[in-house]
ChimeraX commands (.cxc) that place a marker at each C-alpha (Angstrom):
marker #1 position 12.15,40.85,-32.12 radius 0.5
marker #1 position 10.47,43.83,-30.37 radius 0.5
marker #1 position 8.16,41.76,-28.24 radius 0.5
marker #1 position 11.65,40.23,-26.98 radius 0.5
marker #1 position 13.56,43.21,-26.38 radius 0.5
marker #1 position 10.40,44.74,-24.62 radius 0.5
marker #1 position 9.68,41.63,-22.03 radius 0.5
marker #1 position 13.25,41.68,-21.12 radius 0.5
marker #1 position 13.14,45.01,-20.57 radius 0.5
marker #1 position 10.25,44.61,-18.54 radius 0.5
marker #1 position 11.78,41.89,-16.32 radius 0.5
marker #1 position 14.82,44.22,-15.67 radius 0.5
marker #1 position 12.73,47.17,-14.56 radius 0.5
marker #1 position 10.69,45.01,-12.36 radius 0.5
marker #1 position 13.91,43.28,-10.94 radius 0.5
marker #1 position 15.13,46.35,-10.35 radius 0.5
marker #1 position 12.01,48.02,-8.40 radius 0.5
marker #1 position 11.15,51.15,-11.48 radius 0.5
marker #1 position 14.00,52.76,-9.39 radius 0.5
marker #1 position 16.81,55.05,-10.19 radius 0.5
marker #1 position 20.88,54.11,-8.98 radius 0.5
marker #1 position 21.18,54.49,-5.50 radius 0.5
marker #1 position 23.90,56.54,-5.56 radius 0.5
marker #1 position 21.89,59.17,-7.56 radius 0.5
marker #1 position 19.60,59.16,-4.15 radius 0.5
marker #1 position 22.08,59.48,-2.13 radius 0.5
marker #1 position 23.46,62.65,-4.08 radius 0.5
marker #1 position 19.98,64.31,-3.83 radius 0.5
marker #1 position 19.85,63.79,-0.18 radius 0.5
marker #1 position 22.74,65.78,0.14 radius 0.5
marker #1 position 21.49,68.78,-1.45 radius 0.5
marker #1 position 19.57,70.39,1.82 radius 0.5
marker #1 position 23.18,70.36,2.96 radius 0.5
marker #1 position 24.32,73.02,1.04 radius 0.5
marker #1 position 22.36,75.80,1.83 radius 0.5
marker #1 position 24.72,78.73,0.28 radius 0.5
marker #1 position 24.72,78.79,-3.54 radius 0.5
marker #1 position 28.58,78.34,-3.60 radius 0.5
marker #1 position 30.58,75.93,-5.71 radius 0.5
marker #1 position 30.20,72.97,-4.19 radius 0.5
marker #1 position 26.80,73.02,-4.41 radius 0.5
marker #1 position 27.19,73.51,-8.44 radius 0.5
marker #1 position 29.40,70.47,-8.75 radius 0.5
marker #1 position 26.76,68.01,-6.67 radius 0.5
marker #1 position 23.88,69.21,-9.04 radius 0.5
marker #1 position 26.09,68.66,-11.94 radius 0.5
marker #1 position 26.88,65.31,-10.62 radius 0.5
marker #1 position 23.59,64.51,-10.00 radius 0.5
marker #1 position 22.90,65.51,-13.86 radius 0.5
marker #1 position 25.81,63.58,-14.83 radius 0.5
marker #1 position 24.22,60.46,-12.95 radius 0.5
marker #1 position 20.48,60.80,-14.90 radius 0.5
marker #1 position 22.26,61.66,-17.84 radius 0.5
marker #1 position 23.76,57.73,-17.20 radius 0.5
marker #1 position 20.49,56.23,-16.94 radius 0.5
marker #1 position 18.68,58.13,-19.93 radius 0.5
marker #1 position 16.49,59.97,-17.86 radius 0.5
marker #1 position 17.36,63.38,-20.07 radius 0.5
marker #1 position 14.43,65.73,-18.28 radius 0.5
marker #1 position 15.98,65.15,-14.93 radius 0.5
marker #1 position 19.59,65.58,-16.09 radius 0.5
marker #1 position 18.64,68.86,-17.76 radius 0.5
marker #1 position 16.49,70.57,-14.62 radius 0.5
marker #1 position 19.96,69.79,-12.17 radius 0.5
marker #1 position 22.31,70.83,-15.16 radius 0.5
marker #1 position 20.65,74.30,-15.87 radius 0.5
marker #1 position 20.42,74.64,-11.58 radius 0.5
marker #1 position 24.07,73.91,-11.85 radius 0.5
marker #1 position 24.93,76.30,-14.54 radius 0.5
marker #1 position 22.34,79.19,-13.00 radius 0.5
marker #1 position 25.33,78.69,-9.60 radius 0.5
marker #1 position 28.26,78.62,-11.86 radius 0.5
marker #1 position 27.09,81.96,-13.83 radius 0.5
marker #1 position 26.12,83.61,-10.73 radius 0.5
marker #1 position 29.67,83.34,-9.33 radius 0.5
marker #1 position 31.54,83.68,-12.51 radius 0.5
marker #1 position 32.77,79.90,-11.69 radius 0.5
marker #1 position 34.37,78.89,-15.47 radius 0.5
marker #1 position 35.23,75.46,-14.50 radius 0.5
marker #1 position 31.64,74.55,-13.68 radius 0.5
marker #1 position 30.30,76.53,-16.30 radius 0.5
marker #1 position 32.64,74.54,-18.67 radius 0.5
marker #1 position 31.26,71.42,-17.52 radius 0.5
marker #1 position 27.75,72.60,-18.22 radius 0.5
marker #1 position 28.38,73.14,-21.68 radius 0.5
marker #1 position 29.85,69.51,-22.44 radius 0.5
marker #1 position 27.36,67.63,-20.52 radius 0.5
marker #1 position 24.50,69.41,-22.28 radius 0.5
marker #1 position 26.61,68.76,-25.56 radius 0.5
marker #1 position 26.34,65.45,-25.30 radius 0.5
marker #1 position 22.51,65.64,-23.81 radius 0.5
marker #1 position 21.72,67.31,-27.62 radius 0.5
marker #1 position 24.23,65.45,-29.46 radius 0.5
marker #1 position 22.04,62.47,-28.14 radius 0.5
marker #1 position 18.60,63.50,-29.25 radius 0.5
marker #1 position 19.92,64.25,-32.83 radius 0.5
marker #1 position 20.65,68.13,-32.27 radius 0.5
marker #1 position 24.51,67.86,-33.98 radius 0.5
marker #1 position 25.29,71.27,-34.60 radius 0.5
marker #1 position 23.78,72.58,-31.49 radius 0.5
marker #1 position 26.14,70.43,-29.33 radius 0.5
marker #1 position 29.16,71.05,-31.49 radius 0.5
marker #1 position 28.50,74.58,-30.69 radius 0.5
marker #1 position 27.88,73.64,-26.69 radius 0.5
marker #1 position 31.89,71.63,-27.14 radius 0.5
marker #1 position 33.49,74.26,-28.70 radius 0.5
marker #1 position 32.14,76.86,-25.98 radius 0.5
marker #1 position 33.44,74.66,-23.34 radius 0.5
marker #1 position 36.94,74.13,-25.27 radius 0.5
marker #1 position 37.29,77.67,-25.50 radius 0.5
marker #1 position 36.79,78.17,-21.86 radius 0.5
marker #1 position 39.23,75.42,-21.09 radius 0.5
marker #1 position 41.49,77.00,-22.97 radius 0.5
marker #1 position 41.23,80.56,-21.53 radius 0.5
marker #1 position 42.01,79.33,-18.03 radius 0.5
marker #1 position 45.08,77.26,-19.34 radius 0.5
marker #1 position 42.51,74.01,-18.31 radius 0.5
marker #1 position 44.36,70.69,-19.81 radius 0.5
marker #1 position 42.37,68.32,-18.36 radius 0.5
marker #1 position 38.67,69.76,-19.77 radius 0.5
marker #1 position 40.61,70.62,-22.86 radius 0.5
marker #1 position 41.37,66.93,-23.49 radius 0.5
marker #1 position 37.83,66.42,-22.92 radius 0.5
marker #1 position 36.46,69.09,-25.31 radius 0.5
marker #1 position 38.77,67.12,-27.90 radius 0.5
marker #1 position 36.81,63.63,-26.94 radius 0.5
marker #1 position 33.65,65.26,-26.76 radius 0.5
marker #1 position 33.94,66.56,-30.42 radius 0.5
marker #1 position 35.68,63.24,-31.67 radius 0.5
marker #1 position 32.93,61.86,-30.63 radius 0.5
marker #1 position 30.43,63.62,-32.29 radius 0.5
marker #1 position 32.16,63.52,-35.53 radius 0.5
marker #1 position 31.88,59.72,-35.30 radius 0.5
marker #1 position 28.21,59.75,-34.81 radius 0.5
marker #1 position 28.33,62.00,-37.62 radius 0.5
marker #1 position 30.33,59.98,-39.72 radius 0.5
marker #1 position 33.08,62.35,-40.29 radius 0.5
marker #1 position 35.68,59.93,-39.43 radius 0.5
marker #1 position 38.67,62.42,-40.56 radius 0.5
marker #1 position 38.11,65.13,-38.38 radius 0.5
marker #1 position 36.87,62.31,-35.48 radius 0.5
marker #1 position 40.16,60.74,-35.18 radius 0.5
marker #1 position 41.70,64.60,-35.58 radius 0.5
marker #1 position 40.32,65.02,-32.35 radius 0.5
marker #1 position 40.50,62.19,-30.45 radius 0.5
marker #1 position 44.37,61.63,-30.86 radius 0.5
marker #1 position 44.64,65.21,-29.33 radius 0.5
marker #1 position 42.52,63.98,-26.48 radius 0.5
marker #1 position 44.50,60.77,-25.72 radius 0.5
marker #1 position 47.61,62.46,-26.22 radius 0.5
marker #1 position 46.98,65.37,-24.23 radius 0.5
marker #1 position 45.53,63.36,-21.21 radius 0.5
marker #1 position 48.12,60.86,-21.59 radius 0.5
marker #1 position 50.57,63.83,-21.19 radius 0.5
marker #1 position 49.00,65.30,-17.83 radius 0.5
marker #1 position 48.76,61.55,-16.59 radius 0.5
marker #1 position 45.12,61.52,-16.25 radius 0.5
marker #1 position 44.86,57.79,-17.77 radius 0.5
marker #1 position 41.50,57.26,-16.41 radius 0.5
marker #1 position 39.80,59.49,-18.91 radius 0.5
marker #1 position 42.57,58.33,-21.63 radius 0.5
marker #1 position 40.05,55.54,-21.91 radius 0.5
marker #1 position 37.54,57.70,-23.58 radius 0.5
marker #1 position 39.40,58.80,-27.04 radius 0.5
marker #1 position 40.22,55.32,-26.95 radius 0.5
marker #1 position 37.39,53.68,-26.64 radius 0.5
marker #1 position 35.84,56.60,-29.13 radius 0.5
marker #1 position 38.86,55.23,-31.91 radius 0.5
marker #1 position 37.56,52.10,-31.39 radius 0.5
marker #1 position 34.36,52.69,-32.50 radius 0.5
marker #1 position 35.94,54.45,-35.92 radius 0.5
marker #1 position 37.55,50.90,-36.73 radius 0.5
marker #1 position 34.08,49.04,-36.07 radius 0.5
marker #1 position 32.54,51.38,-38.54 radius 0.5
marker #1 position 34.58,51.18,-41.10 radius 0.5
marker #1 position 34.40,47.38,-40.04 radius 0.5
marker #1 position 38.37,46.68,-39.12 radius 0.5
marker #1 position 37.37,44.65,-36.31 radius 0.5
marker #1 position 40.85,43.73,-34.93 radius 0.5
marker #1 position 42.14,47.19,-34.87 radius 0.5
marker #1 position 38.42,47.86,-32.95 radius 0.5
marker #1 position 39.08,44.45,-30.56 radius 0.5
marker #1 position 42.80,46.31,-29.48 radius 0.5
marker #1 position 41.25,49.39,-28.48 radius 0.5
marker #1 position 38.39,48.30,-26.79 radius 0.5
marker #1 position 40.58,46.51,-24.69 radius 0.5
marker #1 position 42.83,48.93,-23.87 radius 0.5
marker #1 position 40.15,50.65,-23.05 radius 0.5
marker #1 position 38.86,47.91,-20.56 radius 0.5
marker #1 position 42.17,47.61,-19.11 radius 0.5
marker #1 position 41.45,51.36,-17.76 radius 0.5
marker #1 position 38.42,51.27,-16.74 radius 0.5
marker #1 position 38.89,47.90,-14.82 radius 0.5
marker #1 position 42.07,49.42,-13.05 radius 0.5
marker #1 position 40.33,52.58,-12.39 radius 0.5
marker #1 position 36.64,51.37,-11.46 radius 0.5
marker #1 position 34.45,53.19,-14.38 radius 0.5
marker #1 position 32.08,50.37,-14.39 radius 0.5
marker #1 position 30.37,52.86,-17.11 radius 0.5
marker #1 position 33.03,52.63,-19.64 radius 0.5
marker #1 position 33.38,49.05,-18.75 radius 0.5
marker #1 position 29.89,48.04,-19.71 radius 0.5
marker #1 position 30.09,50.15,-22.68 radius 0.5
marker #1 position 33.06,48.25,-24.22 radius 0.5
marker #1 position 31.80,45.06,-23.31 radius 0.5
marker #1 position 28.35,46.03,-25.29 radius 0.5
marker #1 position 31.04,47.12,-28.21 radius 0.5
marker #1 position 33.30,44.02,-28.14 radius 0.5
marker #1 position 29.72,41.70,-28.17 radius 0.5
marker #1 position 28.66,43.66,-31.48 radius 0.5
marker #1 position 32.07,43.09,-33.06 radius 0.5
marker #1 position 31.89,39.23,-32.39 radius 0.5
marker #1 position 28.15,39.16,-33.25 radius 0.5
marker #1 position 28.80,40.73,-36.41 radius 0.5
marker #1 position 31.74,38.00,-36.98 radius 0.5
marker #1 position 29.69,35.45,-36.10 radius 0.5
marker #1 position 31.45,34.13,-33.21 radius 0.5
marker #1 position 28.27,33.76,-30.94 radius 0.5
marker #1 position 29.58,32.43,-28.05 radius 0.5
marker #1 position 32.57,35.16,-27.40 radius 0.5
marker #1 position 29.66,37.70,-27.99 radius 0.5
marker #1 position 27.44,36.33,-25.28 radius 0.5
marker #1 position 29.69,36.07,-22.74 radius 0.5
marker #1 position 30.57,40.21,-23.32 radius 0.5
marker #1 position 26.99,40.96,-23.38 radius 0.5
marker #1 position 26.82,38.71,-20.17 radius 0.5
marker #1 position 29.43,40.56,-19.10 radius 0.5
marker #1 position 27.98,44.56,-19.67 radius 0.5
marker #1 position 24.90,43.23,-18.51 radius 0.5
marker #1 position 25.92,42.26,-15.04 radius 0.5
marker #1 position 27.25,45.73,-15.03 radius 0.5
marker #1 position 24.69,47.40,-16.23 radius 0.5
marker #1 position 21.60,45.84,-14.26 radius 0.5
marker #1 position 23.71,46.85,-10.98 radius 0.5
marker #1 position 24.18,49.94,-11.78 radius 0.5
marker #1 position 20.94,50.82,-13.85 radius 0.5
marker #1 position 22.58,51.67,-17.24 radius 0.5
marker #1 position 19.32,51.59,-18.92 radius 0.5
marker #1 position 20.97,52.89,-22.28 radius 0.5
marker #1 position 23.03,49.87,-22.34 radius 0.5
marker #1 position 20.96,47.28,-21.19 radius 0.5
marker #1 position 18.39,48.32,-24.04 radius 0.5
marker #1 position 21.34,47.71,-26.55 radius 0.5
marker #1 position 22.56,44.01,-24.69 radius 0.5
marker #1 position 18.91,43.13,-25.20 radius 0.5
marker #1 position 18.91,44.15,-29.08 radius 0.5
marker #1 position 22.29,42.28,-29.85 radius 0.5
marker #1 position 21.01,38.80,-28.05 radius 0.5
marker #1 position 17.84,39.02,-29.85 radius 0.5
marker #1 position 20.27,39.71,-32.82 radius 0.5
marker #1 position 21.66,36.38,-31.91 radius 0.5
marker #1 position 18.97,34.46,-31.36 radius 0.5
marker #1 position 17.38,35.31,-34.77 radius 0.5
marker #1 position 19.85,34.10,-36.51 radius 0.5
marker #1 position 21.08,30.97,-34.68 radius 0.5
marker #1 position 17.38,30.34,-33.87 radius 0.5
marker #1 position 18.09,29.47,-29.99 radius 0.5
marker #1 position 19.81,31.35,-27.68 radius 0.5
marker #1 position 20.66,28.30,-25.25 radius 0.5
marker #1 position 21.78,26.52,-27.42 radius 0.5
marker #1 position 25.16,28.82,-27.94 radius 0.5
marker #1 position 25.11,29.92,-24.64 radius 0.5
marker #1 position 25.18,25.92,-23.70 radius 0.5
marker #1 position 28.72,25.95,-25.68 radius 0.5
marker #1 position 30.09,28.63,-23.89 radius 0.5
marker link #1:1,2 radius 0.2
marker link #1:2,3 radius 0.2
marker link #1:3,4 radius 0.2
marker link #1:4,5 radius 0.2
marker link #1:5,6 radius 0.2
marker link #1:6,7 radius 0.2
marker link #1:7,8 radius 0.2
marker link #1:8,9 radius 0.2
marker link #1:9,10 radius 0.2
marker link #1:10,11 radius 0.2
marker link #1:11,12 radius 0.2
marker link #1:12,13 radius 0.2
marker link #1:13,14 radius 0.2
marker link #1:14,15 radius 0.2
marker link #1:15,16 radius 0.2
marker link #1:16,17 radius 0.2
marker link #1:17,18 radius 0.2
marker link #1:18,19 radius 0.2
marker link #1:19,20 radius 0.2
marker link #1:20,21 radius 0.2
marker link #1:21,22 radius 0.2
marker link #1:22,23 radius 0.2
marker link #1:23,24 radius 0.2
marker link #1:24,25 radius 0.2
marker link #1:25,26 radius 0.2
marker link #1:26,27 radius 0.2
marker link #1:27,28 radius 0.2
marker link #1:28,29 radius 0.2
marker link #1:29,30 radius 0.2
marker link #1:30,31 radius 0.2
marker link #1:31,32 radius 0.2
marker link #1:32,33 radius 0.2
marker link #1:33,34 radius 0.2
marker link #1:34,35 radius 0.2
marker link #1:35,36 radius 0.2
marker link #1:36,37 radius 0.2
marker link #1:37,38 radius 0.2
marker link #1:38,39 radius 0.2
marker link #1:39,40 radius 0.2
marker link #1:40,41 radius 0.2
marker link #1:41,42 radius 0.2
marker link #1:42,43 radius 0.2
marker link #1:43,44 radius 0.2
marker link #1:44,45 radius 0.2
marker link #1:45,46 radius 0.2
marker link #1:46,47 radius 0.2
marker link #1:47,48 radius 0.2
marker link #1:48,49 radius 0.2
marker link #1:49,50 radius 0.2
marker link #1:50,51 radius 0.2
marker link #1:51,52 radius 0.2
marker link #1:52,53 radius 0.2
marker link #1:53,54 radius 0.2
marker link #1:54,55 radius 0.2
marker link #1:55,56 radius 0.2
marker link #1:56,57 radius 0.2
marker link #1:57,58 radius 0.2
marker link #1:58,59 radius 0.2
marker link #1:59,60 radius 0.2
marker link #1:60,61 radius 0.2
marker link #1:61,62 radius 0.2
marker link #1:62,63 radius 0.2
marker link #1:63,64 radius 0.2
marker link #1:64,65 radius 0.2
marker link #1:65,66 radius 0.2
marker link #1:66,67 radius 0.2
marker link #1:67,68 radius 0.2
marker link #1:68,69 radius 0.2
marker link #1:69,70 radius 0.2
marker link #1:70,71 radius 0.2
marker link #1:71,72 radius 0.2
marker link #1:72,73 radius 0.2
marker link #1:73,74 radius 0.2
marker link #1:74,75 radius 0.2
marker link #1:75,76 radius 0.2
marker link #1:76,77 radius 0.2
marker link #1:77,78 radius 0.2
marker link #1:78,79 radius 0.2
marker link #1:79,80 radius 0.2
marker link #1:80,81 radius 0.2
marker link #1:81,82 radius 0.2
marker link #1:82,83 radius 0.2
marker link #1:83,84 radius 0.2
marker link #1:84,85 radius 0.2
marker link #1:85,86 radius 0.2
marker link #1:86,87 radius 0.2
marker link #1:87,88 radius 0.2
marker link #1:88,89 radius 0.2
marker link #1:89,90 radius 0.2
marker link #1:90,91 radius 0.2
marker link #1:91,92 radius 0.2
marker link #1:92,93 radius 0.2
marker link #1:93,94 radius 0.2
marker link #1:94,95 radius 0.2
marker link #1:95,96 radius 0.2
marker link #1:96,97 radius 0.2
marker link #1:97,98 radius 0.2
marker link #1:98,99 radius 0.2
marker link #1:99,100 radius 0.2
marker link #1:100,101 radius 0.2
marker link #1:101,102 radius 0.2
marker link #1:102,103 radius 0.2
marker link #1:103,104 radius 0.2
marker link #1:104,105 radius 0.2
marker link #1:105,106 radius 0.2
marker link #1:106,107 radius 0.2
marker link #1:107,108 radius 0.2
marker link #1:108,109 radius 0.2
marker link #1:109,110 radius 0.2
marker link #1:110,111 radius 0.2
marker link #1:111,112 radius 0.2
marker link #1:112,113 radius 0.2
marker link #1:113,114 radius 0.2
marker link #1:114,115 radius 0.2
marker link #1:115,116 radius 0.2
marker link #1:116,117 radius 0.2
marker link #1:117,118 radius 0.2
marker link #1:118,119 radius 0.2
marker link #1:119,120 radius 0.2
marker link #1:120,121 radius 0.2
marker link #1:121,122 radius 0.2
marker link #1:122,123 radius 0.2
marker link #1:123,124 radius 0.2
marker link #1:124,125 radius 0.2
marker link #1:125,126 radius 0.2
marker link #1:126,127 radius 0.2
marker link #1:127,128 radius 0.2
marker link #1:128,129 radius 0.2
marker link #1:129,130 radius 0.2
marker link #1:130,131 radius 0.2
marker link #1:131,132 radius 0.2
marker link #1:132,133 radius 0.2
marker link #1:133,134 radius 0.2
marker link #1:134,135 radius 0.2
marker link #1:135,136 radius 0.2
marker link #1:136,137 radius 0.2
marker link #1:137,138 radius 0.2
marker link #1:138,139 radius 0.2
marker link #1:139,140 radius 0.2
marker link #1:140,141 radius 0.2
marker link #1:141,142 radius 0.2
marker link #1:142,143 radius 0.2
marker link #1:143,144 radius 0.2
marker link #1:144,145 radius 0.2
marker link #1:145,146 radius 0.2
marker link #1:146,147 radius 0.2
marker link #1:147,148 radius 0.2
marker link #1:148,149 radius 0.2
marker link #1:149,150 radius 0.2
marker link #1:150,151 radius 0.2
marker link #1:151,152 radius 0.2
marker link #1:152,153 radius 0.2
marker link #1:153,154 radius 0.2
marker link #1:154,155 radius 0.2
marker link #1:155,156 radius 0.2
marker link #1:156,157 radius 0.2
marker link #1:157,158 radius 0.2
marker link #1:158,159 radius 0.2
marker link #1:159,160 radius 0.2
marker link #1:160,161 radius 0.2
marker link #1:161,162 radius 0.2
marker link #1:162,163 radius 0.2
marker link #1:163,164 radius 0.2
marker link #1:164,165 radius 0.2
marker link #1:165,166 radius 0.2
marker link #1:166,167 radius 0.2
marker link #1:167,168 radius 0.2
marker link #1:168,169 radius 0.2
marker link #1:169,170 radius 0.2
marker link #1:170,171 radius 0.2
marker link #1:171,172 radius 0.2
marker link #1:172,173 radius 0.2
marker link #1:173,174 radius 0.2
marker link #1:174,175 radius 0.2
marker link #1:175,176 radius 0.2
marker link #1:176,177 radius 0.2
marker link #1:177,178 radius 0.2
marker link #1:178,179 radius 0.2
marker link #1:179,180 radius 0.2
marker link #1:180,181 radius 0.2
marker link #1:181,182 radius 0.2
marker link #1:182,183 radius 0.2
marker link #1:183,184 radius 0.2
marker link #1:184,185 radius 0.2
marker link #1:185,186 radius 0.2
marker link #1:186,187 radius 0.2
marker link #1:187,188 radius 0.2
marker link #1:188,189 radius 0.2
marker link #1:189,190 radius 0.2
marker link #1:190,191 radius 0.2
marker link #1:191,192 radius 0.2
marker link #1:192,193 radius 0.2
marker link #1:193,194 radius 0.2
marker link #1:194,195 radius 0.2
marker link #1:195,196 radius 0.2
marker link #1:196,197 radius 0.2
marker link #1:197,198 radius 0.2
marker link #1:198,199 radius 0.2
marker link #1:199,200 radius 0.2
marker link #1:200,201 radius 0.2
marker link #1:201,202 radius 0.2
marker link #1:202,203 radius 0.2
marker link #1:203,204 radius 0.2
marker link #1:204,205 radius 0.2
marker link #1:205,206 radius 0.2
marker link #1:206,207 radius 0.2
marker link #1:207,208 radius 0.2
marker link #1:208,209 radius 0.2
marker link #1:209,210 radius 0.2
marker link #1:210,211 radius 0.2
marker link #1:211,212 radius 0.2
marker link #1:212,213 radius 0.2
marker link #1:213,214 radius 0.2
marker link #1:214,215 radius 0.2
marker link #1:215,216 radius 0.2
marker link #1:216,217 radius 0.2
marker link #1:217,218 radius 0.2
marker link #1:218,219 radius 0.2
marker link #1:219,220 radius 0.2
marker link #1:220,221 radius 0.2
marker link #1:221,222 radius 0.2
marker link #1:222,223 radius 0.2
marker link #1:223,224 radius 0.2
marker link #1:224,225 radius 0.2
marker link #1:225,226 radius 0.2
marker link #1:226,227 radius 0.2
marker link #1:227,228 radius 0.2
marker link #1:228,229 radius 0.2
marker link #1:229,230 radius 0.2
marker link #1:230,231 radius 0.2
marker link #1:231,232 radius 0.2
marker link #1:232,233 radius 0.2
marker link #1:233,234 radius 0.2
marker link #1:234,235 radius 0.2
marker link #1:235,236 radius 0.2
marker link #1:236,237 radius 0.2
marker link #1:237,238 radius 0.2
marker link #1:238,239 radius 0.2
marker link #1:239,240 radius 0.2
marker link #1:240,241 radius 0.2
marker link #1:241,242 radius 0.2
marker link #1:242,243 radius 0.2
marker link #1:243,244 radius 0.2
marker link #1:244,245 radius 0.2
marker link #1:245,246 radius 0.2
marker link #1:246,247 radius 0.2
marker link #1:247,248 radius 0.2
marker link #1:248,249 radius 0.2
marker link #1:249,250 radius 0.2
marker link #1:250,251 radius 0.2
marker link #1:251,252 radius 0.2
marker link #1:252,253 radius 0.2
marker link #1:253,254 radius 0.2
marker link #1:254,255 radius 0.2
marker link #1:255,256 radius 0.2
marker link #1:256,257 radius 0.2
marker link #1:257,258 radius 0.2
marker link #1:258,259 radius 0.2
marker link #1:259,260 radius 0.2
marker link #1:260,261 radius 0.2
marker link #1:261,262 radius 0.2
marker link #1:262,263 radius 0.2
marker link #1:263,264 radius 0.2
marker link #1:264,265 radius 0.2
view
């Protein structure tokens, strides 16, 4: 299974040149542009972090976070500053440091709240739902979460009202009540395909294949991983593609052929 998931890796790199998204160029370029160390030049590094943080590449996402946050300190900017503290929470809630970026959320919810900040509150809420599911703390995860939904939901910011959703979804799959998972993973693709977040899209895509895979309805999981993929490889969402990759060779181990189900699709 390994020597699968690494050739197809290794044909998706190649196809895609060993290069990063082309938007994440196109934000560097800009940065000789802003020659003052003002705020808008905090919030393109941060993007810029944002984007590497996307494609896994955690060393580059960290030097333009801390250059982001060294600007947002400087000029006492809060907002920026908050951001710092959830993007690097989820940068160390992704390389296993839990408590570290529990501490990073709750510094950045604090904040939020200080400057009467709905919108990054909501967030904070997601950001620690979230890490309570990967911690298995399921209780205080969906604690969380319905305050983020809610609260976004009530400042009509339904874009991000995917997130908590998507995030609930993934408490159902655990705890393996797959049609209450299916519901909101779609809700949460009917957001993200109104509103463009091809990131959250390929994410629940990936989700909704591993729910199928794991009921054994092969075909419906190809086409999502189809589906994330396409996604994915366009945009460079290493992360995911790694996972697409691990479900089909999932698939393919136990139905012994890939084609075969995808021929019956």
């Amino acid at each position: 299974m390994r020597f699968l998931l690494c050739f197809y890796f290794l044909i998706t790199l190649i196809q895609s040149g060993y290069t990063q998204k082309k938007d994440v160029d196109s934000l560097i370029a800009e940065i000789p542009r802003y020659v003052n160390q003002d705020t808008l030049k905090s919030k393109l590094l941060l993007e810029i972090a944002r984007k590497y943080y996307e494609n896994t590449d955690y060393d580059k996402a960290k030097d333009y976070l801390n250059q982001s946050y060294d600007i947002a300190q400087k000029l006492n900017y809060t907002p920026g500053m908050i951001d710092y503290y959830f993007v690097n929470g989820r940068l160390l809630k992704n390389t296993g440091k839990y408590h570290e970026a529990k501490n990073q959320y709750e510094l950045g919810l604090g904040l939020g709240g200080e400057i009467n900040d709905s919108n990054r509150m909501a967030s904070g809420y997601n950001h620690l739902g979230n890490l309570f599911v990967t911690m298995h703390d399921n209780t205080q995860a969906f604690g969380y979460l319905k305050k983020s939904a809610q609260l976004f939901e009530k400042i009509h910011d339904i874009k991000k009202m995917a997130y908590p959703l998507s995030n609930i979804g993934k408490i159902y799959y655990d705890a393996n009540q797959f049609d209450s998972a299916i519901y909101f993973y779609n809700r949460t693709i009917g957001i993200s395909t109104k509103f463009l977040d091809y990131y959250e899209l390929a994410q629940s895509y990936k989700r909704l294949a591993q729910i199928y895979n794991q009921m054994e309805q092969y075909p419906l999981a190809f086409q999502y991983c189809d589906s994330s993929l396409n996604i994915s490889t366009i945009h460079d969402y290493r992360y995911l593609i790694a996972d697409i990759y691990e479900i089909q060779a999932q698939i393919f181990f136990k139905t012994k052929g890939i084609q075969k189900i995808k021929t019956k699709i």
